[in-house]
Backbone as JSON, one array per atom type, in Angstrom:
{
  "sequence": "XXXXXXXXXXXXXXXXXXXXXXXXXXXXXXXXXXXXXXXXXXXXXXXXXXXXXXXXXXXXXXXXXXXXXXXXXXX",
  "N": [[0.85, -1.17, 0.0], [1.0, 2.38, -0.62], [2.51, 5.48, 0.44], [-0.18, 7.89, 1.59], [0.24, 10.99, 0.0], [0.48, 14.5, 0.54], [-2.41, 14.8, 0.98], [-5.62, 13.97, 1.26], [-7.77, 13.17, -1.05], [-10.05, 12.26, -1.91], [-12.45, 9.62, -0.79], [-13.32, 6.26, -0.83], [-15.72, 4.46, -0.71], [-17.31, 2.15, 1.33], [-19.39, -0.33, 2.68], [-20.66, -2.52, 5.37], [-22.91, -5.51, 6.13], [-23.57, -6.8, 8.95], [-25.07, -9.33, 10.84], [-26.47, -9.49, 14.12], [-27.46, -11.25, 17.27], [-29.5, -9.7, 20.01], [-30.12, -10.41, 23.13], [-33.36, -11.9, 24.05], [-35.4, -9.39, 24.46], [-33.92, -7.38, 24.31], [-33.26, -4.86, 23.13], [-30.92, -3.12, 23.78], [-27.91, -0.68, 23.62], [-25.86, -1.95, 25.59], [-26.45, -4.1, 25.6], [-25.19, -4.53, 22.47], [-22.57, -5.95, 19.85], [-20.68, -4.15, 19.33], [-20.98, -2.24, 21.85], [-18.73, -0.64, 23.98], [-16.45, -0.07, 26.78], [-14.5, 2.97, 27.11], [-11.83, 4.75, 27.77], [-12.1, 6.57, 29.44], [-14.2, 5.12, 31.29], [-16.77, 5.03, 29.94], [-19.46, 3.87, 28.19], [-19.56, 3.19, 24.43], [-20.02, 3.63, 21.22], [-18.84, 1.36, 18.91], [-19.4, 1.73, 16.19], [-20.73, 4.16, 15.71], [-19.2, 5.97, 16.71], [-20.11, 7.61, 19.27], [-20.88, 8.77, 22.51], [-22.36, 6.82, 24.93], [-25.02, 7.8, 27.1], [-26.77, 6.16, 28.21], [-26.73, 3.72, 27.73], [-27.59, 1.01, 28.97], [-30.44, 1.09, 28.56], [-31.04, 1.94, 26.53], [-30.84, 2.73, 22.83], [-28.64, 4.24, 20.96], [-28.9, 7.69, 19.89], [-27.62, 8.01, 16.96], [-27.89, 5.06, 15.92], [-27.08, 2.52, 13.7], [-28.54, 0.02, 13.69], [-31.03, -1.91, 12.46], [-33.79, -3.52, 13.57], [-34.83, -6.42, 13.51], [-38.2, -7.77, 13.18], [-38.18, -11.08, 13.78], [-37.54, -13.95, 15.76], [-35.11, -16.38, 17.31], [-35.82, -18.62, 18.86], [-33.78, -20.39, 21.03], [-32.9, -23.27, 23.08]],
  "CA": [[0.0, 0.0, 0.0], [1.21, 3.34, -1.29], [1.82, 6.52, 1.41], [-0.73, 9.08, 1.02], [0.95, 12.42, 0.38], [-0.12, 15.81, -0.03], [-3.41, 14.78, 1.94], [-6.33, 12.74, 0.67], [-8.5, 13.67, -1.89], [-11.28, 11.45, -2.33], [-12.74, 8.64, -0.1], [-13.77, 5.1, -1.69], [-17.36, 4.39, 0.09], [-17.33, 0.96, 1.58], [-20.09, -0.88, 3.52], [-20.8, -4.02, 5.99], [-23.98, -6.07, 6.75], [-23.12, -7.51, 10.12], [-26.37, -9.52, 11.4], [-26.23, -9.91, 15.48], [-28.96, -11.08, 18.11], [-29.92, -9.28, 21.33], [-30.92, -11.35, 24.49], [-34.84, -11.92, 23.99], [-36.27, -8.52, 23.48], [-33.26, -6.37, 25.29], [-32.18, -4.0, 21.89], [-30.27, -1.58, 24.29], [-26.68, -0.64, 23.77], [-25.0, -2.66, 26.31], [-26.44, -6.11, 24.54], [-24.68, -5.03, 21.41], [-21.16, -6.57, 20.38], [-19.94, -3.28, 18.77], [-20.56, -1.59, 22.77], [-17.88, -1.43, 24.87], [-16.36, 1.03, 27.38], [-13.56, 3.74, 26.69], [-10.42, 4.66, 28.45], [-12.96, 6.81, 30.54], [-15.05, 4.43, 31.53], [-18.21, 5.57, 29.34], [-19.75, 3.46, 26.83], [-19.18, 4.52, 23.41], [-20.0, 2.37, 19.93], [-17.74, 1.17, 18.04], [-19.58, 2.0, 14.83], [-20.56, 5.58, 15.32], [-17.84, 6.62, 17.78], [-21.28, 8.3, 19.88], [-20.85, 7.96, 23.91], [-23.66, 6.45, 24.92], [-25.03, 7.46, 28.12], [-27.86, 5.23, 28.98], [-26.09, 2.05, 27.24], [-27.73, 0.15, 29.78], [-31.75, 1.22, 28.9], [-31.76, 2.45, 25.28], [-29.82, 2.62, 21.98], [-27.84, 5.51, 20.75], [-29.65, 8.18, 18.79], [-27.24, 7.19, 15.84], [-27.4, 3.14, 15.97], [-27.93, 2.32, 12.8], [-29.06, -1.41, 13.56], [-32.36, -2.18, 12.26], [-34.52, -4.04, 14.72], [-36.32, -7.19, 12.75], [-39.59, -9.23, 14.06], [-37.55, -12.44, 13.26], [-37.05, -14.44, 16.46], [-34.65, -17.05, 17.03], [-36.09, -19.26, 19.98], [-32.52, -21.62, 21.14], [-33.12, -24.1, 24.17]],
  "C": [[0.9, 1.23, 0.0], [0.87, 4.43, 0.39], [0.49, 7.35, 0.96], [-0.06, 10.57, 1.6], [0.72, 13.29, -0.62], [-1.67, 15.81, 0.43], [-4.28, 13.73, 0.75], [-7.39, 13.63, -0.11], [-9.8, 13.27, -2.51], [-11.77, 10.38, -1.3], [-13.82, 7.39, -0.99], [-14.55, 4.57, -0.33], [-17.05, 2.44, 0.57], [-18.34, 0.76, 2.85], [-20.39, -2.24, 3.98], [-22.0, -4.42, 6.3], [-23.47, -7.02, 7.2], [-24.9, -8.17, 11.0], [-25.65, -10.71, 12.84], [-27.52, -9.94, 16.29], [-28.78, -10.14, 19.36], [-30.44, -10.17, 21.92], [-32.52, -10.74, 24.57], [-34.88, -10.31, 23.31], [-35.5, -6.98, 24.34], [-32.67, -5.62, 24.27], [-31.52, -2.78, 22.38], [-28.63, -1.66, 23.88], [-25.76, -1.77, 24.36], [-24.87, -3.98, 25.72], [-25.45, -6.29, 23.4], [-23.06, -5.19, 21.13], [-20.52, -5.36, 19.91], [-20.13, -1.85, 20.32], [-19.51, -1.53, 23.44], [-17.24, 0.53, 25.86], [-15.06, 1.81, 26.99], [-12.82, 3.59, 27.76], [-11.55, 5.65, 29.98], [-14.09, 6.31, 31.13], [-16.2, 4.71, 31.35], [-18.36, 4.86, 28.15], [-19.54, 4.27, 26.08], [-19.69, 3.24, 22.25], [-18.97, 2.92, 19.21], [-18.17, 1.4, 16.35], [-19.63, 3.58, 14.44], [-20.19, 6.69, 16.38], [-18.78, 7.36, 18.82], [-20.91, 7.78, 21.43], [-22.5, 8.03, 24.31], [-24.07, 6.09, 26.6], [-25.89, 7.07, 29.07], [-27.91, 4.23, 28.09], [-26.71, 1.04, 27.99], [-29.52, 0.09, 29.85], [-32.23, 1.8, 27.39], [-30.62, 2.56, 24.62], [-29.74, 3.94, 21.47], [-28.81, 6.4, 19.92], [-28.99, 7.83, 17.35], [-27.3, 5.92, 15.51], [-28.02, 3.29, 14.27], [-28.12, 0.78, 12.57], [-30.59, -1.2, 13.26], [-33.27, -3.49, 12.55], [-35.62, -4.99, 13.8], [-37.19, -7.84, 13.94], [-38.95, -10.09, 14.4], [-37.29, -12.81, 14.72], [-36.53, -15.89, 16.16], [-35.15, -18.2, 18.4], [-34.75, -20.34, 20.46], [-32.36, -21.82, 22.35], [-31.47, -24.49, 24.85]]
}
């Protein structure tokens, strides 16, 4: 891979579909695997760098997970 010099001039768009469950019907922050805590001990996601500070009762105003019906019932 090539330095970049003289700064950057364009950005090449790239996207992921990552499909993860939540415990039963808990879609808050803390459940998901991209939460985790910072050097200051404050949640934060790992997708849209947002500290998130009721990780523990609701999801970020940015999340951009989209919440299906679909349950997985596993005994």
């Amino acid at each position: 891979m090539s330095k970049i010099d003289g700064g950057v001039r364009y950005y090449t768009k790239a996207k992921i579909v990552y499909e993860f469950g939540f415990p039963q019907d808990y879609t808050v922050c803390v459940y998901c695997p991209f939460c985790y805590k910072g050097s200051t001990e404050k949640f934060r996601c790992g997708i849209t760098g947002e500290y998130l500070p009721f990780a523990q009762t609701e999801r970020g105003q940015r999340c951009p997970a989209e919440i299906q019906e679909e349950r997985t019932d596993e005994h």
